[in-house]
N, C-alpha and C positions, 0 to 999 in steps of 0.2 A: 504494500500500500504506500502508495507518494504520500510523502511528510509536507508537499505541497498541493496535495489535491482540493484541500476543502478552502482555500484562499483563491486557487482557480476556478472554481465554480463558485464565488462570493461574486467573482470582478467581471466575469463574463458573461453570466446570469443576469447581473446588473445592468451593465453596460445594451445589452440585449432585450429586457424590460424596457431600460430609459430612453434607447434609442426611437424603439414603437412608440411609447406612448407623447413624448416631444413629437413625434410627427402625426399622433390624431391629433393631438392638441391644435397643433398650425393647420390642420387639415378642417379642425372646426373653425378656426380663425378667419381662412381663408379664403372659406364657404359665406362668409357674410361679405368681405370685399366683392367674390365675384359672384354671390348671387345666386349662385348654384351648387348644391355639394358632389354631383358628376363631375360638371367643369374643375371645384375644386381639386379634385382627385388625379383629375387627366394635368395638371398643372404640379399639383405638390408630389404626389411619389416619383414622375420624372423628376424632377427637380433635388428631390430629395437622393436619389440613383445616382443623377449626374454628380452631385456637388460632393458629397462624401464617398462616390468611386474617386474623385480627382485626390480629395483628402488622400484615401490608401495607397494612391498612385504615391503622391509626393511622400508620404512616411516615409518611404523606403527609401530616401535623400537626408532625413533627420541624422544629422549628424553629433547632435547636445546629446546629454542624458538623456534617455528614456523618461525617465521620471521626472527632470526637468520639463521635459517636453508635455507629459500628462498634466504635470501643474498648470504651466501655461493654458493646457487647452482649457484643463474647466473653467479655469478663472475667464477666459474667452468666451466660453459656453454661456456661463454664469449671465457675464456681461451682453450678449449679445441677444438672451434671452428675456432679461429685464427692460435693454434699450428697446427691444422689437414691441414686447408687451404695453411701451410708454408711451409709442408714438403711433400705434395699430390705427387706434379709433380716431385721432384727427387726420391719417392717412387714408382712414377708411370714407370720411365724412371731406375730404377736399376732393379725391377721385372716384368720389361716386357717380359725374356723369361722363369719368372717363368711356370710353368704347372699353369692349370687352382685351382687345389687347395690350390697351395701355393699362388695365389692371391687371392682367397675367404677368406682366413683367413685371409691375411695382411687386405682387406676389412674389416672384422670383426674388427681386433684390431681399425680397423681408425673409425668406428664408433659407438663401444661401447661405449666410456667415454659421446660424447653428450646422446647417447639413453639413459643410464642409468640415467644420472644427471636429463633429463629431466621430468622422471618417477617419480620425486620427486612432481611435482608443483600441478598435481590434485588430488593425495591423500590430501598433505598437507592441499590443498585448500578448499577441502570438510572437512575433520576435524574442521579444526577452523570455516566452516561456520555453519556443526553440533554443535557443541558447542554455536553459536550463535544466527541463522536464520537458524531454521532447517526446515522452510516454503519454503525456495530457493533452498534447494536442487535440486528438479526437473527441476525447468528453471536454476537453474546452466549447468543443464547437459545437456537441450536445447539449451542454447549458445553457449557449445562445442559442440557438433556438427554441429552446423550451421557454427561456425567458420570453423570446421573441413572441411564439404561440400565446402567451400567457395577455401580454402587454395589450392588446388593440381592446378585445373585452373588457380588463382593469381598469384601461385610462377611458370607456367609454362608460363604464358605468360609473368611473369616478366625477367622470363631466356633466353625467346627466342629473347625479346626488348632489354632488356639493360644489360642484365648478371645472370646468378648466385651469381654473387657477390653480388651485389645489392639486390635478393631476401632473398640471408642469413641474412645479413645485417638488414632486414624487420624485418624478424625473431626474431634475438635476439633483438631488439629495441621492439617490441611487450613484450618479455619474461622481458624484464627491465620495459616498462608500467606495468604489470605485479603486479611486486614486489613493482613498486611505491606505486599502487594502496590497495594493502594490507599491504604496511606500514602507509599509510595514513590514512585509513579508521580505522588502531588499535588506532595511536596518537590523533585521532581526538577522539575519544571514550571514551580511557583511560583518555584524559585534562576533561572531564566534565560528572562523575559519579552522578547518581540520588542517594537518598537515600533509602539503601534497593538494592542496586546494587550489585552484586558477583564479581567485578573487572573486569578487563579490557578485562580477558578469556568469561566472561559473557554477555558482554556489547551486547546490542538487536541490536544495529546498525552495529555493526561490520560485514564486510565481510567475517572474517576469525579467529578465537577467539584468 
């Protein structure tokens, strides 16, 4: 049994949950800009596909920390989550008698910055966990999915009880477990090297190298 198994299914699980349900969330958002929740769907899962496939493309150029880099994004996430939530409704209320294309795009612009940032956390993920525990990969990728299955139901019954708010909210609190979890599982690794160990990148227990 991996001494890192149950920290890989905390971060991947999570990140898999949070990912789905940040995208009903904007998927309900999106549905009052343009007026339709068809239209919205044919507008936000592309957009959602494109921006955070470009995200995994670039990880693979991340040359900082790892863990540097996961900081950065949520704090990104974070940010880019609350600016879009601040400025929705008087965007929504200035292009309302835009034509239907010039609100697909403003759509676009409002949620490119989370899709993309978000495209960072499972490459990342799987990198350091290849470099680690390249035995978990597979149930890494069981967990996001299952989280994935779990999330669209979650965040819709979470939207329709007690808000949207509250389900975004879920979300990024997941994506911040997250990053706890794989900063944790590196400090804990890195304080107590075997001998004959490769460092902290190396380390068997690690989640994410």
């Amino acid at each position: 049994r991996s001494p890192g198994k149950a920290a890989t299914s905390v971060y991947f699980f999570a990140i898999g949950v949070g990912y789905l349900m940040v995208e009903v969330c904007l998927l309900s958002r999106m549905s009052r800009l343009l007026g339709d929740s068809v239209l919205a769907a044919a507008v936000v899962i592309p957009a959602f596909l494109f921006f955070s496939g470009l995200a995994s493309w670039r990880a693979q150029h991340v040359r900082s920390s790892s863990s540097a880099a996961l900081r950065v994004a949520v704090v990104v996430l974070v940010s880019a989550l609350c600016l879009g939530e601040a400025i929705f409704d008087p965007i929504t209320r200035a292009s309302g008698q835009f034509p239907l294309a010039a609100r697909s795009a403003v759509a676009i612009l409002l949620i490119a910055p989370a899709a993309f940032v978000m495209g960072y956390f499972m490459p990342i993920g799987l990198r350091r966990l290849h470099e680690s525990d390249p035995v978990l990969i597979p149930w890494a990728w069981g967990m996001n999915g299952f989280g994935s299955v779990l999330a669209s139901p979650l965040a819709t019954a979470l939207g329709m009880m007690h808000g949207y708010r509250l389900a975004g909210g879920i979300a990024l609190g997941l994506y911040l477990t997250a990053v706890l979890v794989a900063a944790g599982r590196r400090s804990t690794t890195t304080g107590a090297h075997l001998p004959g160990a490769h460092g902290s990148r190396g380390a068997p227990a690690t989640l994410t190298g």
